[in-house]
C-alpha positions as CSV (number, residue, x, y, z in Angstrom):
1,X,-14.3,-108.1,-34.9
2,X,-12.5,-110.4,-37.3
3,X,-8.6,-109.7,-37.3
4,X,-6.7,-110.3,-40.5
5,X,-3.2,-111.9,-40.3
6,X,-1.6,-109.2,-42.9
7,X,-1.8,-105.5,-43.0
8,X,-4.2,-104.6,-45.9
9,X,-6.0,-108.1,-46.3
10,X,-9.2,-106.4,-45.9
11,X,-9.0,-105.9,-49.5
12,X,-9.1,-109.9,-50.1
13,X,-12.6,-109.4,-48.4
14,X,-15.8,-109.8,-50.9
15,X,-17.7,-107.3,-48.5
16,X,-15.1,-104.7,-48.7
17,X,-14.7,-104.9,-52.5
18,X,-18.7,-104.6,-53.3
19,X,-18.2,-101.0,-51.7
20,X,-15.0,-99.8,-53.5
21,X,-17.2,-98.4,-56.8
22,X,-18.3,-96.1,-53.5
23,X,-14.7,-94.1,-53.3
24,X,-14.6,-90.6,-55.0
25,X,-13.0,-90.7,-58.4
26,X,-9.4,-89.3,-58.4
27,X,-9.2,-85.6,-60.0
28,X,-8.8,-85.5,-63.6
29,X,-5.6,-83.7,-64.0
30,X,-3.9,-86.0,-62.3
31,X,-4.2,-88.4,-65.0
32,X,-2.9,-86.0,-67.5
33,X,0.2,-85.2,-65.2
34,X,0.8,-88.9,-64.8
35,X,1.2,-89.0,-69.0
36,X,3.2,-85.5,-68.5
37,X,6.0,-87.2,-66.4
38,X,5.9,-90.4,-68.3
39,X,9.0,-90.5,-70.2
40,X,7.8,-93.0,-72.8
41,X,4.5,-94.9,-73.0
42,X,5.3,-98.6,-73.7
43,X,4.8,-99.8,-70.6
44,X,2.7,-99.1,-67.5
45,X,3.0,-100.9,-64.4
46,X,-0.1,-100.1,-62.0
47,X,1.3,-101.6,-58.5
48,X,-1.9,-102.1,-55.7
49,X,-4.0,-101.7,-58.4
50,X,-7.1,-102.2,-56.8
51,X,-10.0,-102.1,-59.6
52,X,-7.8,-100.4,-61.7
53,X,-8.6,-96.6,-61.0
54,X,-5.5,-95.6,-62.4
55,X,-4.9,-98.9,-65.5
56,X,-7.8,-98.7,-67.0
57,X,-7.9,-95.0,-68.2
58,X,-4.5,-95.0,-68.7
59,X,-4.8,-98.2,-70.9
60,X,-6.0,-95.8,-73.4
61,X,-2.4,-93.9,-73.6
62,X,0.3,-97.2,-73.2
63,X,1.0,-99.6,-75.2
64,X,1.3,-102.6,-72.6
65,X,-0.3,-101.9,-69.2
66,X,0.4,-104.5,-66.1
67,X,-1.9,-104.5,-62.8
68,X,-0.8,-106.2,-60.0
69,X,-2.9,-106.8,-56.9
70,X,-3.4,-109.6,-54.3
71,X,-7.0,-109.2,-53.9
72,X,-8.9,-111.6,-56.5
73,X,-11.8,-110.0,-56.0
74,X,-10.6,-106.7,-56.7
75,X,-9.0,-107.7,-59.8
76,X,-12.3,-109.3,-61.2
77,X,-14.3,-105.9,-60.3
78,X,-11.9,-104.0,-62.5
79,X,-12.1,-106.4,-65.4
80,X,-16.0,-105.6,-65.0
81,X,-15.6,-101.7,-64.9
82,X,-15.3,-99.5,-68.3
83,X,-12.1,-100.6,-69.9
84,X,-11.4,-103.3,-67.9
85,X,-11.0,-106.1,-70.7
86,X,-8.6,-103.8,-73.3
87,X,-6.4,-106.1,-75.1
88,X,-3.3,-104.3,-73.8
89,X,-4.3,-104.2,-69.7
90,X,-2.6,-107.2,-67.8
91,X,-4.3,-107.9,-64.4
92,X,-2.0,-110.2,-62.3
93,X,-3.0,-111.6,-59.3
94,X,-0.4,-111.2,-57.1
95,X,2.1,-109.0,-54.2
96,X,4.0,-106.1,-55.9
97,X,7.1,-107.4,-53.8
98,X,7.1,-111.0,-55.5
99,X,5.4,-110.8,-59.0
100,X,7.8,-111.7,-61.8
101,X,7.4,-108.6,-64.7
102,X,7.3,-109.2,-68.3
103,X,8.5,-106.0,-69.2
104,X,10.8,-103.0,-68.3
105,X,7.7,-99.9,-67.0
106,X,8.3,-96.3,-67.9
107,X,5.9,-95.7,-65.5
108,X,5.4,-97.3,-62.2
109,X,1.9,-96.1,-60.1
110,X,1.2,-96.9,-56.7
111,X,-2.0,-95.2,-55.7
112,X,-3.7,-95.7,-52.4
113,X,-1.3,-98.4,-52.1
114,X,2.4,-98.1,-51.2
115,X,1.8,-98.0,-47.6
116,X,0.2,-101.8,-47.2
117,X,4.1,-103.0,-49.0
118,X,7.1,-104.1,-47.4
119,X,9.4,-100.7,-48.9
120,X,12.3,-103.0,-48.4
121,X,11.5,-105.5,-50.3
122,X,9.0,-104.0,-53.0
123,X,11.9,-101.4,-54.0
124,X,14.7,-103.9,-54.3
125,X,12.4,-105.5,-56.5
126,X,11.1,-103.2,-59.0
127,X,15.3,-101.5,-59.5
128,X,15.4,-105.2,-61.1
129,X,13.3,-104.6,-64.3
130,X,12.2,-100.5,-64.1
131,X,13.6,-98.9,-67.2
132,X,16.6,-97.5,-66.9
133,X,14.7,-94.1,-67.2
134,X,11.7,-94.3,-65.6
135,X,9.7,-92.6,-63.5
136,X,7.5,-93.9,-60.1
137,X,4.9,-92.2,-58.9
138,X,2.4,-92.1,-55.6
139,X,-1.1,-91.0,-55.3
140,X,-2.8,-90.7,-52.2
141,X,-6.1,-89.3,-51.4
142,X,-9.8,-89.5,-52.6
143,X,-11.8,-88.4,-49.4
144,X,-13.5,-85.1,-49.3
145,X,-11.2,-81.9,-48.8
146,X,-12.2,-79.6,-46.2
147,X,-15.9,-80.6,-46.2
148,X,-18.2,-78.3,-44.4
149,X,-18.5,-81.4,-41.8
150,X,-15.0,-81.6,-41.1
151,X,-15.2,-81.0,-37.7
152,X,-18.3,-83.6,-36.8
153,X,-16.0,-85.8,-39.3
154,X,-12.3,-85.7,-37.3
155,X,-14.6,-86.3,-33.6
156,X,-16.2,-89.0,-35.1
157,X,-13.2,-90.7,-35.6
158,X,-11.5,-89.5,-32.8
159,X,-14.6,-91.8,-31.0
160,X,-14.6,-94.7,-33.5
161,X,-10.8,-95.3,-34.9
162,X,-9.9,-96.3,-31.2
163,X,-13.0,-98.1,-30.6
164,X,-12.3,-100.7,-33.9
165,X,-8.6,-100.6,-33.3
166,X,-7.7,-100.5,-30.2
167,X,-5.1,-97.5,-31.2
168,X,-6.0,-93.8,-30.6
169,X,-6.8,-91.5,-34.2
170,X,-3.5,-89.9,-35.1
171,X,-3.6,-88.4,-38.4
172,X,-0.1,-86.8,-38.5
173,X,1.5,-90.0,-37.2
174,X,-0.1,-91.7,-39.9
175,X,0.8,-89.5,-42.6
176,X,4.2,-89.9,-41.3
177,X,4.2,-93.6,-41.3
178,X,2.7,-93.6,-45.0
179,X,5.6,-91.7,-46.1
180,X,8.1,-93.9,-45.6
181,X,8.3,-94.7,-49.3
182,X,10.2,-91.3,-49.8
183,X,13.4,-92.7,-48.2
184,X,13.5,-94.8,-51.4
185,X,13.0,-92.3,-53.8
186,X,14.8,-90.0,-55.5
187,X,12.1,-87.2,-56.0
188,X,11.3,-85.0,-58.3
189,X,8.8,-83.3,-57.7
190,X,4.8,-83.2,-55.8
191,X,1.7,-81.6,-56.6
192,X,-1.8,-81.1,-55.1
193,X,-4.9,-81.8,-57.5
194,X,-8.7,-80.8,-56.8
195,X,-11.7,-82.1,-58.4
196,X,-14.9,-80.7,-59.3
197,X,-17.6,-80.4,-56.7
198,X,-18.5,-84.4,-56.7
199,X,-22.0,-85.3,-55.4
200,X,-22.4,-88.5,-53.6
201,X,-25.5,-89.5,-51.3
202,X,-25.2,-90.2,-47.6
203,X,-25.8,-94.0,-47.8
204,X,-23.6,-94.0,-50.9
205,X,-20.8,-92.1,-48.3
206,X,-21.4,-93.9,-45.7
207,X,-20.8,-97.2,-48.1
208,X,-17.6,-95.7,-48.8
209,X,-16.1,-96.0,-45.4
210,X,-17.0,-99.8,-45.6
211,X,-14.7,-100.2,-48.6
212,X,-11.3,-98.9,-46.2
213,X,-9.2,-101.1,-43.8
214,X,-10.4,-99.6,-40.9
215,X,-14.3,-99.7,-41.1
216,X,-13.9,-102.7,-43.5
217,X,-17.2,-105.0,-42.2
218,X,-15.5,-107.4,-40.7
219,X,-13.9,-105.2,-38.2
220,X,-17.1,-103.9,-37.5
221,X,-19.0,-107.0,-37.3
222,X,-21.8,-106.5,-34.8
223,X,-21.0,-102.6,-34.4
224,X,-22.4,-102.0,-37.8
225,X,-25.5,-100.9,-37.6
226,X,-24.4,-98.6,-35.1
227,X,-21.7,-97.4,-37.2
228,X,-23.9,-96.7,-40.1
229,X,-26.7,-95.0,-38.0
230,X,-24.6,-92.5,-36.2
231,X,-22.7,-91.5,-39.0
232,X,-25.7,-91.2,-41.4
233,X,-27.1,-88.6,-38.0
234,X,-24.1,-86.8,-38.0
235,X,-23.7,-86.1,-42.1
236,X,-28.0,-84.9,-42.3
237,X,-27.7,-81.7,-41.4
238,X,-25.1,-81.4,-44.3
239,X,-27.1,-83.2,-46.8
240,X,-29.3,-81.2,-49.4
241,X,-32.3,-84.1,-50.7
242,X,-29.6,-86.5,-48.8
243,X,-26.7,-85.4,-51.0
244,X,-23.0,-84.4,-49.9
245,X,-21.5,-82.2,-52.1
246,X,-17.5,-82.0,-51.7
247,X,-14.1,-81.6,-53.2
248,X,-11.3,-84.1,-53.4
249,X,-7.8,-83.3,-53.0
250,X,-5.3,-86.0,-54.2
251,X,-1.5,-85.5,-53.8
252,X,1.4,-86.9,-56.9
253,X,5.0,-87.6,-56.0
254,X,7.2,-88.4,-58.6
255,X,10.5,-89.5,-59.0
256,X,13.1,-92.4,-59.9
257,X,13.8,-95.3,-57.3
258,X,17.5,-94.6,-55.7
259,X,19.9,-97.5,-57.4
C-alpha cells in the first residue's frame, strides 16, 4: 500500500483519475437550484473541481467560470469531457486555500470536495475576493441511495475500510468530520436531490470505487484483484445482464461565509 503524504492526493494519481468518468452523475435538479440561489451569474468559482462535474454545465449559465484543483490530471480530463474547452471556463491548477482569484464569484461550489481543505485557511481566503453578496454552496454525494444491496454493501466495508486503512468503518463519525465546513458558514438553507434510476455495469461499479481515496489503486496495490473479485461476487446476485440499477441521493447546503 502506497501512503500519500497529504490527505486527498490520491486524486494527483493517473490511476485514480482514469476511473473518475466511473462516478454516478450528480441529479439534475441540483444544477437548476445551484442557478436558483445564485444571486447573479458573472462569475462562478468551482473550488475541488475535479473534472469539472459542476463548471462545465454551469459554463453554459455564467459569464466567467474559474476551476481550481490540485490534481493536473484531473484538470486535463475535464478539458477533454463535453464543454470542457468553453471560452469562458478557467481551469487553474492549483489548492483552493492558496490560488490568487481574478474575479469577485457570486457563486462559490465545493462538491465532493470541502472535506480534503484546510477550513481554516480556505475560508479566510475566499472572504478576501467573494462578492459582497454571494452565495457558497456544498454538494456531497453521488453513490447509490438505498440500493437493494445495501446491506452486503455496508459489511463489505465494514471488512475492507479497516483492512486498507488501518481505521475501523464509521460512517456517522465521518459525516461528522465532513461537516466541519458548517462552523464557517452562515447557512441558509439544505436540500436532498434524487436522480433517475441510473444504470451502470458491475465492472463499470466496481471501477468506480477505484476512482475514491480509499480504494484508490495504490492503496490497494497487491490486494486488488482480491478487491475487485469479491466485490464483483457479492453485487451478481443484484445484477440483471450484469447491470446495477440504482438511485443517487446528493445533498446542497447553501449559505454566505461568516465575515
Amino acid at each position: 500500500m502506497v501512503e500519500h503524504a497529504r490527505a486527498g492526493a490520491s486524486f494527483e494519481d493517473a490511476d485514480v483519475v482514469s476511473n473518475y468518468p466511473f462516478r454516478p452523475p450528480y441529479p439534475e435538479a441540483i444544477y437548476e437550484k445551484l442557478l436558483a440561489i445564485a444571486p447573479k451569474r458573472s462569475c462562478l468559482l468551482d473550488i475541488g473541481c475535479g473534472p469539472g462535474k459542476i463548471s462545465r454545465p454551469l459554463s453554459r449559465h455564467f459569464e466567467r467560470v474559474i476551476a481550481v484543483d490540485p490534481s493536473l490530471h484531473m484538470i486535463e480530463l475535464g478539458q477533454s469531457l463535453e464543454e470542457g474547452r468553453a471560452r469562458n471556463l478557467h481551469w487553474i491548477v492549483g489548492f483552493a486555500e492558496d490560488v490568487d482569484i481574478p474575479d469577485r464569484p457570486d457563486l462559490i461550489v465545493a462538491a465532493a470536495s470541502i472535506h480534503w481543505m484546510d477550513h481554516k485557511r480556505l475560508f479566510a481566503r475566499l472572504k478576501t475576493y467573494a462578492a459582497a453578496d454571494h452565495r457558497m454552496a456544498v454538494v456531497s454525494g453521488d453513490a447509490p441511495f438505498q440500493p437493494a444491496w445495501e446491506a452486503d454493501w455496508q459489511s463489505f466495508l465494514t471488512r475492507w475500510v479497516p483492512a486498507i486503512t488501518g481505521e475501523a468503518f464509521d460512517p456517522i463519525g465521518k459525516r461528522e468530520s465532513w461537516s466541519a465546513y458548517k462552523a464557517f458558514l452562515d447557512i441558509e438553507g439544505s436540500e436532498h436531490f434524487h436522480s433517475a434510476p441510473f444504470e451502470q455495469s458491475v465492472e463499470d461499479f466496481i471501477r468506480c470505487q477505484h476512482s475514491r481515496d480509499t480504494f484508490a489503486p495504490s492503496r490497494l496495490a497487491g490486494r486488488m484483484n482480491e478487491f475487485d473479485g469479491e466485490l464483483g461476487e457479492m453485487l451478481a446476485p443484484y445484477a440483471r445482464e450484469r447491470k446495477l440499477s440504482f438511485i443517487i441521493r446528493t445533498k446542497l447546503v447553501w449559505g454566505s461565509i461568516r465575515l
